[in-house]
Backbone bond lengths (Angstrom), bond angles and torsions (degrees), N, CA, C in turn:
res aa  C-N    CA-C-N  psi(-1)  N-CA   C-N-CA  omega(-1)  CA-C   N-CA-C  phi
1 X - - - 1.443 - - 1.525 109.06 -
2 X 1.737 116.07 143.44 1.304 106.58 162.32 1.457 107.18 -104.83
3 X 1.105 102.24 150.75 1.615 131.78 178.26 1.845 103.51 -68.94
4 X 1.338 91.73 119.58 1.735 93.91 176.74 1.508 121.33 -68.43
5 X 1.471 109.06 -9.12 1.201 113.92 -173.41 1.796 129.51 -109.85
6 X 1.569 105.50 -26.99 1.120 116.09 -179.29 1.738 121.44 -137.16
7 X 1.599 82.62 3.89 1.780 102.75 162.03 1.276 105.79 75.04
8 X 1.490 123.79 0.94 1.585 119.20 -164.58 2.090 101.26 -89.03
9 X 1.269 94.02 151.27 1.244 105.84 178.37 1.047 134.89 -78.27
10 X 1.713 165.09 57.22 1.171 133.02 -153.35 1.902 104.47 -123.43
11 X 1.098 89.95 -171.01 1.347 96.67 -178.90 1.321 138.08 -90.84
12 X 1.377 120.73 111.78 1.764 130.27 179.60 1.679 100.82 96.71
13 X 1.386 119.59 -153.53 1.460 103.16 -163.48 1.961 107.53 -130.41
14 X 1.204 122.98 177.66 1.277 127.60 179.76 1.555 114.80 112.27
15 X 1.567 102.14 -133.32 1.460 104.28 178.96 1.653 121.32 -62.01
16 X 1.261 135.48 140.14 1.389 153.29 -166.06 1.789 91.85 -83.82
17 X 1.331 127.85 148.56 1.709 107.35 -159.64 1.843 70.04 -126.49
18 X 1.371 145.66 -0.05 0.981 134.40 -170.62 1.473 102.72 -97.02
19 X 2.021 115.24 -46.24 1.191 102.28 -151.31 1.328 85.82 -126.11
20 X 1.434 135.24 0.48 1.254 133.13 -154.94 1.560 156.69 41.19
21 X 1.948 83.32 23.32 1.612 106.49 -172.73 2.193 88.81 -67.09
22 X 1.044 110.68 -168.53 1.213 127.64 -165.91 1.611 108.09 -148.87
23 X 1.131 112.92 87.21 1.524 111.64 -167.68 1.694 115.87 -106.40
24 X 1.430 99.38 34.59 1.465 108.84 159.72 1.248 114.22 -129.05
25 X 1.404 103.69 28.47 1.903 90.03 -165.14 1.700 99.11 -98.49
26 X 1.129 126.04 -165.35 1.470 117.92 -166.60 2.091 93.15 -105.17
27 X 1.052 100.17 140.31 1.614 109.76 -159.08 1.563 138.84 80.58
28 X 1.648 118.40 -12.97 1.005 139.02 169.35 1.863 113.77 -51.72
29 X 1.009 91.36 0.44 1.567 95.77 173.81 1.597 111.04 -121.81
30 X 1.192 117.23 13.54 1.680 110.52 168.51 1.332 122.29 -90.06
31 X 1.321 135.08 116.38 1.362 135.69 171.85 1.663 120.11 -0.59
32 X 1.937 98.94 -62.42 1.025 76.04 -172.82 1.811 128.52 -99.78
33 X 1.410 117.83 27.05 1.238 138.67 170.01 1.406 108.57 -82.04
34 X 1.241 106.21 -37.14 1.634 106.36 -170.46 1.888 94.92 -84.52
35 X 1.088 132.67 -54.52 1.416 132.60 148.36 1.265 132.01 11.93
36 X 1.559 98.57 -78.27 1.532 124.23 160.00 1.488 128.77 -64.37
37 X 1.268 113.97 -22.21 1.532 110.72 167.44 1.622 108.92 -109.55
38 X 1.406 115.57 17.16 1.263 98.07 160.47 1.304 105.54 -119.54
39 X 1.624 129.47 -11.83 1.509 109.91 149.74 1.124 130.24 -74.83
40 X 1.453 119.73 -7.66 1.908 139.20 164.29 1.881 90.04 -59.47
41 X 1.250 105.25 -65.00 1.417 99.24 -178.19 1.315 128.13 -56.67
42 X 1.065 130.99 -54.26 1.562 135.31 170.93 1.276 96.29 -64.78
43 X 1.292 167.12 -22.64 1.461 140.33 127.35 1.473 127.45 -14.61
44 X 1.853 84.70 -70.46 1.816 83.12 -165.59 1.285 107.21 -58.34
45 X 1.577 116.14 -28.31 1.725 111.44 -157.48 1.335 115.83 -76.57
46 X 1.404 105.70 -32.94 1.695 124.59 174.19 1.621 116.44 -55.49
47 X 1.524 96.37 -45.75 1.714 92.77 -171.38 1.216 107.31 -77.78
48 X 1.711 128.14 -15.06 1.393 91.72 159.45 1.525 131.85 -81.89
49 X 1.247 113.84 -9.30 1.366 125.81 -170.00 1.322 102.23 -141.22
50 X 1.488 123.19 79.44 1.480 124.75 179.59 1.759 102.75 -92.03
51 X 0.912 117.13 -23.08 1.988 115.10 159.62 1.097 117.50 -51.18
52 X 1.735 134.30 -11.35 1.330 153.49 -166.11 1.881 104.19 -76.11
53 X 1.585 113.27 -24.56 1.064 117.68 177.69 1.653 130.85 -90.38
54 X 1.269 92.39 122.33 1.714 87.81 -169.71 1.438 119.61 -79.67
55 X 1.262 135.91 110.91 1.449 148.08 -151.11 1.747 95.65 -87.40
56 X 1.186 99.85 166.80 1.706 106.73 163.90 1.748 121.13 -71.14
57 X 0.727 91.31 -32.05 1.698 95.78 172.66 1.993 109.68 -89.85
58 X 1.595 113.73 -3.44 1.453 98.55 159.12 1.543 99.60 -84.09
59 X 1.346 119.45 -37.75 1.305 113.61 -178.21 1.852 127.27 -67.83
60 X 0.856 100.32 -5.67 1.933 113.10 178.02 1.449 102.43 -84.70
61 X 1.999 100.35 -62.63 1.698 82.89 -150.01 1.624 127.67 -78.99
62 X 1.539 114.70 13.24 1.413 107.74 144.42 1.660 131.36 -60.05
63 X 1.431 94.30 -40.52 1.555 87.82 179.32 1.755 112.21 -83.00
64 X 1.368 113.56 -14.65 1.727 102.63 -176.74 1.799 88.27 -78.74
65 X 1.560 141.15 -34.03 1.027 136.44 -170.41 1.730 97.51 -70.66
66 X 1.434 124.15 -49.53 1.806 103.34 174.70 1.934 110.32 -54.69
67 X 0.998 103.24 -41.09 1.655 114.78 -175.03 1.858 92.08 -53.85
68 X 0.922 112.76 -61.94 1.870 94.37 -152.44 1.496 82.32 -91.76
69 X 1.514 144.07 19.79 1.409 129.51 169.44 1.893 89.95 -93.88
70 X 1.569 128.23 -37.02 0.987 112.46 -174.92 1.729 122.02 -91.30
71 X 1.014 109.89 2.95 1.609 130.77 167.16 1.528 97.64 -62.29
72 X 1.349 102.39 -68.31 1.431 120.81 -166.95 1.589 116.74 -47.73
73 X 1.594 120.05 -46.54 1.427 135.73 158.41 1.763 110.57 -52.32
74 X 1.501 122.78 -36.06 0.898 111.33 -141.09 2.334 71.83 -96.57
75 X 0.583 108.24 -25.41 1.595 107.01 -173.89 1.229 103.45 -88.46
76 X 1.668 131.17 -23.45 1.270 102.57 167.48 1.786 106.61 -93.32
77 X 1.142 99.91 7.53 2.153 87.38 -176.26 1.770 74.62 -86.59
78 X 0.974 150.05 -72.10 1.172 140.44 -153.11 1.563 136.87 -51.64
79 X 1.916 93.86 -41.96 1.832 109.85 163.69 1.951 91.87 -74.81
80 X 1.024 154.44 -38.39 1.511 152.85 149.51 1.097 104.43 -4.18
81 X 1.633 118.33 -76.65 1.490 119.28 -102.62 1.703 89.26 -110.61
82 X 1.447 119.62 -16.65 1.101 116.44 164.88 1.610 134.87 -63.91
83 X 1.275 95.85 -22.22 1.598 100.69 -174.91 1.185 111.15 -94.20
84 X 1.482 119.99 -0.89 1.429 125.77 -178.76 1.728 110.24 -98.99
């Protein structure tokens, strides 16, 4: 079974062993139950590990680090290529 709430997989039906929603109980299938225990969940899981989130600036500075690694090639083939 997958878990409506935290997508994890396990086997046969009831309690979720990851997040501990309960997805046989009677209402566990209404929008807004499933809602509420998956922003209950992304709470609890976050506050222990709120560094877990990847910001816009984790996502940049690989590419500004390829950017000034190929600047850098492109200025030394050039201070290079003259003396040859």
């Amino acid at each position: 079974m997958r878990c409506v709430v935290c997508t994890a997989s396990f086997p046969g039906e009831g309690r979720c062993p990851s997040c501990g929603y309960d997805n046989g109980a009677e209402g566990a299938r209404e929008p807004r139950a499933i809602l509420a225990a998956r922003e209950e969940f992304r709470a609890r899981t976050l506050a222990h590990a709120p560094e877990t989130r990847v910001t816009r600036k984790d996502k940049l500075v690989p590419w500004l680090g390829l950017l000034l690694g190929l600047a850098l090639l492109v200025f030394w083939l050039r201070a290079c290529g003259s003396v040859f």
